[in-house]
N, C-alpha and C positions, 0 to 999 in steps of 0.2 A: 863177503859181507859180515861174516858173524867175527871177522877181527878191524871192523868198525866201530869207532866209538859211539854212543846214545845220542850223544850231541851232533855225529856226526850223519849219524844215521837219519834224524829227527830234519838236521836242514836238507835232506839230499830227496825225503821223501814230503817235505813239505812242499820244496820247492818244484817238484813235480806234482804233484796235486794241485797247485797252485797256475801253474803253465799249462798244464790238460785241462783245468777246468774253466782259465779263463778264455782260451783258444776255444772250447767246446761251447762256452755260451757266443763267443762274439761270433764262431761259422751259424750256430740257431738262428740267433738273433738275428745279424745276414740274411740268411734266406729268407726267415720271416719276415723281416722289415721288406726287402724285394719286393715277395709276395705280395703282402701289404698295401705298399707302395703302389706294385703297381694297377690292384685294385681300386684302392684310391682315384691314382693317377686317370685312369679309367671314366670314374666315374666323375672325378673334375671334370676330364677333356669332353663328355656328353653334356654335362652342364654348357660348358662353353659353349659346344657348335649348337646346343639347343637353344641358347642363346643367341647366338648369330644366326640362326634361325629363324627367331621370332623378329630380330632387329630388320632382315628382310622380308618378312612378313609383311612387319609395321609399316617397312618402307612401299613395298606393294600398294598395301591399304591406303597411304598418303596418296599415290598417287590414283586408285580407284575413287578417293572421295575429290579430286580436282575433277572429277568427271561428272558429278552431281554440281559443279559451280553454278551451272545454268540456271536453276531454280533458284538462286539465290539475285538472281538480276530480272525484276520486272520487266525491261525494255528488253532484253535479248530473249526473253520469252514470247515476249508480244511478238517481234518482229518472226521468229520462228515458228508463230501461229496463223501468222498471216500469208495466207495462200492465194489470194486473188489480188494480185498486183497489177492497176489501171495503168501505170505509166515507167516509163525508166528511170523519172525521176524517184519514182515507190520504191522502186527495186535497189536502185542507188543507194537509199538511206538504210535498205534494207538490209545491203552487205554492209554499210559502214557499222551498221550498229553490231553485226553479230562480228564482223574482225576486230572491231574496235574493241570490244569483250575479251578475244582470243585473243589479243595483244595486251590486256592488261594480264591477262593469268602467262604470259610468255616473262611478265615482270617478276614474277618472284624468282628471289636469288637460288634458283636452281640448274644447275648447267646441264643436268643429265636430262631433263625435258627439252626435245627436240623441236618437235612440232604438235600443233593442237589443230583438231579436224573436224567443225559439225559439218554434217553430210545431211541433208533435206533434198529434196529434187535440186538442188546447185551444190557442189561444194565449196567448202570456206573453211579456209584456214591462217595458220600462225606460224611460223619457226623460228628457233633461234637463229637463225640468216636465213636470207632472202631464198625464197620457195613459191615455185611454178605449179597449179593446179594443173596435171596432163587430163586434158578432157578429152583424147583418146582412150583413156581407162574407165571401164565401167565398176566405180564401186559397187554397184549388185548385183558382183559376181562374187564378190571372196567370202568365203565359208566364213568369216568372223562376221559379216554382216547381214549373214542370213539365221547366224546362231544369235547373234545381239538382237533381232526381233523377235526372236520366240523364248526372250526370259527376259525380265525387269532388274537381276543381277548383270554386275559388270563381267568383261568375260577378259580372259586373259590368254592372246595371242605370244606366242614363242617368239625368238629368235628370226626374223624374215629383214631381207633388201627395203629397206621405205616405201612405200607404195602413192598410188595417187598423185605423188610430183614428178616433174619432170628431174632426167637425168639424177635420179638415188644412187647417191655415195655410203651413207651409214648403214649398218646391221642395226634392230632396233626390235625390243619388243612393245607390244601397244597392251593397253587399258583401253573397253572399249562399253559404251555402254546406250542403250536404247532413251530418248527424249519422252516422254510423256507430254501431252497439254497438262496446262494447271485446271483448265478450265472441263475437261472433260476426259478422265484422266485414263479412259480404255483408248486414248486415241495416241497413235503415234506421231510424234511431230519430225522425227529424226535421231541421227545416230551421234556421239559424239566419239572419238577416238584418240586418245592420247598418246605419243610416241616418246620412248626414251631409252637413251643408251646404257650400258653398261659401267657408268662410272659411280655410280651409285652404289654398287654391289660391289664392285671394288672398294671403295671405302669403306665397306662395311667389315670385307673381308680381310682388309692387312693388318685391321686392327688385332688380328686374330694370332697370338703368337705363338705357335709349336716347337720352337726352337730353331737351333740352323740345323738338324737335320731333318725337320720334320715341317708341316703345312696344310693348308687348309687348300678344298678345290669343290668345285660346284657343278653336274651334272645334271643334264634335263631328261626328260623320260627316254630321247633315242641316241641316249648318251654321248651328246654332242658338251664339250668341256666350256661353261660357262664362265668359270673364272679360276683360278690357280695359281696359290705362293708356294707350290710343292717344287723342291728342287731334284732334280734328276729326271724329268718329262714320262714315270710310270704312273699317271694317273688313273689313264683308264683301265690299266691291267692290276692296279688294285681297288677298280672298281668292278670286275669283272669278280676278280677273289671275294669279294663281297656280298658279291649276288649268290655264289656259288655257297657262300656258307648260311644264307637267310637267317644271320644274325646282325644284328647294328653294333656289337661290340667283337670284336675279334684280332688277335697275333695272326700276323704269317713272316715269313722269311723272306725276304726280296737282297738280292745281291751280298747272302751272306751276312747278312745284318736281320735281326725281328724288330719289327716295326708292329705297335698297335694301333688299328683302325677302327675309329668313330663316325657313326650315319645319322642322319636323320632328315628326315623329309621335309619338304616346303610345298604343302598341298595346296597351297593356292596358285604356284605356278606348275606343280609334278615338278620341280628340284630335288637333286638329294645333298646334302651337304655331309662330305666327309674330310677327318680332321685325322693326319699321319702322326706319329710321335714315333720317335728311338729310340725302341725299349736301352740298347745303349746310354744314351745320354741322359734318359729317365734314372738311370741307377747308377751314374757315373760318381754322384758324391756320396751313392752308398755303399761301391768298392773302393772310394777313396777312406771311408771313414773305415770300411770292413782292414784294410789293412795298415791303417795307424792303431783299430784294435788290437791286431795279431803284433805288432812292432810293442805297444805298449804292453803285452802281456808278458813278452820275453822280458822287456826291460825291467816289468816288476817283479816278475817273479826273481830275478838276480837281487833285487833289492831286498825283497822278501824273505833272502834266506841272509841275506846278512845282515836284519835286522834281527830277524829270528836268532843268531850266531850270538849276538848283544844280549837280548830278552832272555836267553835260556843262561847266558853266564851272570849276568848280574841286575837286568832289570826284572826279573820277575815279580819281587817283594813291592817297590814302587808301584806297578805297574795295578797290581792289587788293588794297591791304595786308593790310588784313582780309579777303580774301579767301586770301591766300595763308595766312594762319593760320588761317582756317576749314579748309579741305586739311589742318592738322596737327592739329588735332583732329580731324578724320574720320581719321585715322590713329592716333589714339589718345593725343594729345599735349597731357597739359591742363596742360601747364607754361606753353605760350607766353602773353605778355603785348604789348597792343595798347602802342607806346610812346608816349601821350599829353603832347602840349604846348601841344595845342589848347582855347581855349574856347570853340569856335563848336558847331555841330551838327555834326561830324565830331570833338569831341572829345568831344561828349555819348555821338555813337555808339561812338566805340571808349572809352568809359568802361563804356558797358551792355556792350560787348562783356566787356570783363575783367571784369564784375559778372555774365555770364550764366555764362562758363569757370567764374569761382568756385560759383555758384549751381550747376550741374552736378557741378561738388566733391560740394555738400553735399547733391545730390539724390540722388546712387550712393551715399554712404552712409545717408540715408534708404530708398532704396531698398531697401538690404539690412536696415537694420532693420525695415520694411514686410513684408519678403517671411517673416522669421522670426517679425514678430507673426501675417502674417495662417495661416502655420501653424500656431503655436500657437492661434489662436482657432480655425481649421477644426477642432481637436484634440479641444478642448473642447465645439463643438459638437458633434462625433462620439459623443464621449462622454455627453453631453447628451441625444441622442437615445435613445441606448439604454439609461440610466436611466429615460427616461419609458416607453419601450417595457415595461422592467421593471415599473415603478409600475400599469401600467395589466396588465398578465395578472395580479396577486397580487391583487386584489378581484374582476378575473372568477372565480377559485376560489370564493373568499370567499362569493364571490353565490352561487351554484351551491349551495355543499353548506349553506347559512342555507336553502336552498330547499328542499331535500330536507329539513331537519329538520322543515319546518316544511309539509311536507305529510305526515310523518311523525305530529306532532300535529294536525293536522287528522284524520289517521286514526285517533288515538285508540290511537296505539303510542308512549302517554308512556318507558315504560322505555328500548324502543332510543331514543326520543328525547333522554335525558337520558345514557346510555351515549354516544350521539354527538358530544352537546354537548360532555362529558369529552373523548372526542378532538379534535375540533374545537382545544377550546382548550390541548391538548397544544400540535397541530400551530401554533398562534396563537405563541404562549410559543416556539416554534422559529425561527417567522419572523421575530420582534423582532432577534433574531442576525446574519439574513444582512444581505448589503448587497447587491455588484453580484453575486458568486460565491460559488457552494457547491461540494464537495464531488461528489463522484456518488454517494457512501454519502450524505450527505446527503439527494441528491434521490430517491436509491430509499428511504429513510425515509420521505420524502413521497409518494412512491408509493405506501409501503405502507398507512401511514397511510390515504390518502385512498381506494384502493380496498378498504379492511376498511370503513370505511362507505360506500361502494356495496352493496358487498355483502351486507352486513348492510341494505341499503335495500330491495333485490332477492331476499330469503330464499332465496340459493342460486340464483339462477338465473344469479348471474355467477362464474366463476370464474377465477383470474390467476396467471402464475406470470411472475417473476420472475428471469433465468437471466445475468443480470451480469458479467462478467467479474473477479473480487476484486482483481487487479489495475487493475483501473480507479480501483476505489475512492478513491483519494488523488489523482486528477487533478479539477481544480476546470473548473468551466463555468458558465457564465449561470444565475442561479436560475431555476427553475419552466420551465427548458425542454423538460424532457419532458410534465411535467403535462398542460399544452393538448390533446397527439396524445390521452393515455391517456382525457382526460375524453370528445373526440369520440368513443372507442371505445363507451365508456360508452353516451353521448346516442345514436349511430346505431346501438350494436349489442344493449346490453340495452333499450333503451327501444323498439327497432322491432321487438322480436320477443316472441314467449312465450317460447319455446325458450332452454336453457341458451346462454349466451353466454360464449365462451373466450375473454379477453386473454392475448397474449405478449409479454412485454417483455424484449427480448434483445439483445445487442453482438456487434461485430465489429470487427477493426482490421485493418489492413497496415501497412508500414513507415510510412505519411506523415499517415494518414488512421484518425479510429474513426469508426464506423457504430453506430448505436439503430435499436431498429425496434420500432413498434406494431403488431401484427397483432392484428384480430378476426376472429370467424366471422361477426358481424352480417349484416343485409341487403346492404350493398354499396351502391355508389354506381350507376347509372346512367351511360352513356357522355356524354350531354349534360350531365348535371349535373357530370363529373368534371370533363370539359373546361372548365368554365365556376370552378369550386372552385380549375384548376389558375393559371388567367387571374388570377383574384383575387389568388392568392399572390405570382405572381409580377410581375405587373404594376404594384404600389405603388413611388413612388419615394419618394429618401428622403428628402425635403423636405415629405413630404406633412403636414397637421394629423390629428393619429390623435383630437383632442375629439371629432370630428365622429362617430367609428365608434362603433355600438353594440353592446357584447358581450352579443349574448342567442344561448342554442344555437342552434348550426345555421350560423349565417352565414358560420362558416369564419374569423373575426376573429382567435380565439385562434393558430393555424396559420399565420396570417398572421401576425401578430406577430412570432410564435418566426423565422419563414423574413427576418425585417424583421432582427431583432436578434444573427444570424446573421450577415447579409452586412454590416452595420454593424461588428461586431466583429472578423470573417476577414476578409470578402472577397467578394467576388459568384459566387466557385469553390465556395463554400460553402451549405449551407442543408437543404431538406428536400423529399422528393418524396413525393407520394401513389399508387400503387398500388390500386385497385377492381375487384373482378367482382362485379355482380348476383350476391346470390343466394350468393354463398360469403364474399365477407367485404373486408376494407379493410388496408392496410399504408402505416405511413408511416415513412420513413425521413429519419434527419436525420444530415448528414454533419458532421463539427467535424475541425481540422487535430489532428492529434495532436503538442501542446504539451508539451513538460517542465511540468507546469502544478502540482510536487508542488515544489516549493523552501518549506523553513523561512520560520513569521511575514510569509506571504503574508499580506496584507489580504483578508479576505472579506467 
């Protein structure tokens, strides 16, 4: 080496520092990123099955609330109240009315509900195809029907043969849940029990993607295999390895291959849902990339010494140059220009150079126009979002009081029903009007409106007042923003009780800020449940898909919205709080800034 030239000495050890160190960052990096990776990976894949989790959950729950339908049908209540049947002709109309019922809930487009069962001293039932009551079977004898009398909760039956009909072909598990009288509500009237197959949870589950060599599978408490997209039939030997490690996240090795395993529970049925991934296939485009690192670091570093070869013989002086005017541009100087009289690769270079100065020109004022459009489009979505927020509470009303009409005429009270309809489509004919904002006389019109038929639904047993501030009157706000609170008043306070039920719909302001508030007397929320209502509300972001959410009473959707469409509008300082005691009653308070919001040929 010491009858090496400088120059030769300079490429031979550049080029080796060069190839060792960039081979040393891309194996770091490697690992690291793996690592990483497959933390990450990890922590996606529990997202997900937590998620396909709660989607079974939800789907559960859908079907535990088709088990409260009853109280929802005055005649099938009556009929399953009535215990002293004089004739066969009683009895006759007595089944027709309660299968006639089970055959309307057999109509929604649901395949995986089998059959529907109220059980009173006779059974009666529904299925998706023709189904024989065995009155050789004593329904009170099976353990679900002695556990469904001693809780007012639905109960959730495993995996079993059909029962109760003759000749059972399907495996099926049931939803099952105890009848109360409306009219004396310690008293049992009967059982109701829902059956349904497994294609439900199938659907739920292929949605589920781990790749091809990996999958999702579903175990019940006596690890009997509920459903499975895992290829190679080891499910339950990496459900055993699971149990063994009493962790929900965990590697093991199965055939030569590490595989990471994701758990999580579905405690409404004792499910466990686990999700397989290969670690393989997880890091497959991070050894592909780890060795186009290695391939490109040889490749550069050869490049690198005979650029180096060039720079040390004759580009050094150049090379300065450009550097000295890089220094004034990092100083903010985009005047300077490379003086170009070369046509070699040092006059290529300082051509790109003056072509990058320029191109930075035109990329800062790109950039500002960038930075103005990409505001304006966050604008517009902003706005965007809480147009659909809006679009999507004005049919939740809609639904609501088409519902009440229309068990109004199921009752055979056509006059208020036709009195209602009149209103109804007053109120219809009003809403064609607004757009994004009404009014607040406006929207206590629609208050009023909608709670004179409550109330008229309820013959007196609700009563509302109304105590506004007349000053407010001309200040405009989001339509149907009050609505949502007033209808939950409704739904949790005259429908949970007998007892007269008092709405108060009242204002408050201070210098910067007005206050509304819902107050009923209703039943009240519970402490678990509040907490749980309040999580809901405030816990949606704003990017969330609201298609997905269903507005049927009770879910707290409506509330959510308004609290959604609020901090979309104001601000996240803004919005609405709930307020509950068991037993005395509910307050919801929604807070808005207090805007000049009365200015002349405002668009509404």
């Amino acid at each position: 080496m010491k009858k090496w030239s400088i120059k030769f000495k300079l490429l031979i050890m550049t080029g080796l520092l060069i190839l060792l160190s960039v081979i040393l960052v891309s194996f770091v990096s490697y690992h690291q990123y793996t690592k990483d990776f497959e933390n990450q990976s990890t922590e996606r894949v529990q997202q997900i099955i937590e998620q396909a989790s709660l989607n079974i959950d939800n789907y559960l729950d859908d079907l535990s609330r088709l088990s409260v339908a009853p109280y929802r049908n005055s005649a099938v209540m009556a009929a399953l109240e009535t215990t002293q049947i004089e004739s066969e002709i009683e009895q006759l109309k007595k089944t027709r009315t309660i299968e006639d019922f089970l055959d309307e809930i057999m109509i929604i487009p649901r395949n995986d509900i089998l059959t529907v069962f109220v059980l009173t001293d006779t059974a009666y039932s529904s299925g998706r195809v023709q189904t024989n009551i065995d009155s050789k079977v004593d329904f009170h004898t099976f353990d679900w029907y002695s556990e469904a009398l001693s809780t007012q909760e639905s109960i959730f039956v495993p995996a079993h043969m059909q029962q109760i009909i003759k000749n059972p072909k399907n495996t099926v598990f049931s939803i099952v849940r105890q009848l109360r009288s409306t009219k004396d509500t310690e008293k049992i009237i009967g059982i109701i029990k829902v059956d349904a197959n497994y294609s439900g949870i199938e659907a739920i589950g292929n949605k589920v993607n781990m790749g091809s060599k990996g999958g999702l599978f579903i175990v019940d408490a006596d690890q009997n295999l509920i459903f499975s997209n895992v290829k190679g039939g080891h499910e339950l030997d990496l459900f055993q390895t699971m149990l063994k490690t009493s962790h929900s996240k965990t590697t093991i090795r199965l055939d030569n291959e590490n595989y990471l395993l994701n758990a999580t529970p579905i405690s409404r049925a004792n499910w466990t849902v686990v999700a397989v991934n290969s670690v393989a296939e997880l890091n497959h485009n991070a050894v592909k990339t780890r060795n186009i690192a290695f391939l490109m670091a040889i490749i550069s570093s050869f490049l690198a010494i005979l650029v180096y070869f060039f720079f040390i013989k004759r580009y050094l002086n150049p090379l300065l140059t450009i550097v000295k005017l890089m220094k004034e541009i990092d100083h903010g100087n985009l005047s300077v220009t490379f003086p170009n009289h070369r046509h070699d690769e040092i006059g290529y270079l300082g051509s790109s150079f003056n072509e990058m100065v320029h191109r930075i020109q035109e990329m800062l004022e790109e950039n500002t126009k960038l930075v103005r459009e990409v505001y304006e489009a966050n604008f517009l979505q902003k706005e965007a979002q809480i147009k659909a927020l809006f679009n999507q509470i004005r049919p939740h009303f809609i639904f609501n009081t088409l519902n009440m009409i229309s068990l109004l005429m199921q009752s055979g009270k056509e006059e208020q029903a036709v009195d209602q309809i009149n209103k109804l489509s007053s109120l219809l004919r009003g809403m064609t009007n607004w757009d994004k904002e009404i009014t607040i006389g406006q929207e206590i019109s629609l208050l009023e409106a909608y709670l004179s038929i409550q109330s008229s639904r309820f013959n007196g047993r609700l009563e509302y007042t109304i105590t506004i501030a007349n000053s407010l009157g001309s200040y405009y706000i989001p339509a149907l923003l009050l609505q949502p609170a007033v209808e939950n008043a409704v739904i949790h306070g005259c429908e949970m009780k007998k007892e007269k039920t008092v709405i108060h719909i009242y204002s408050d302001e201070d210098d910067t800020n007005l206050y509304f508030y819902v107050r009923d007397n209703g039943k009240g929320i519970d402490a678990d449940k509040l907490a749980k209502l309040r999580e809901r509300v405030e816990s949606l972001v704003y990017n969330e898909d609201l298609h997905g959410l269903h507005h049927s009473a009770g879910t707290g959707i409506g509330l959510v919205n308004v609290n959604k469409r609020i901090k979309l509008k104001y601000g996240t300082e803004y919005g609405l709080t709930i307020d509950s005691t068991p037993e005395v009653g509910t307050c919801v308070t929604i807070i808005l800034p207090k805007l000049d919001a009365r200015k002349e040929n405002r668009h509404v």
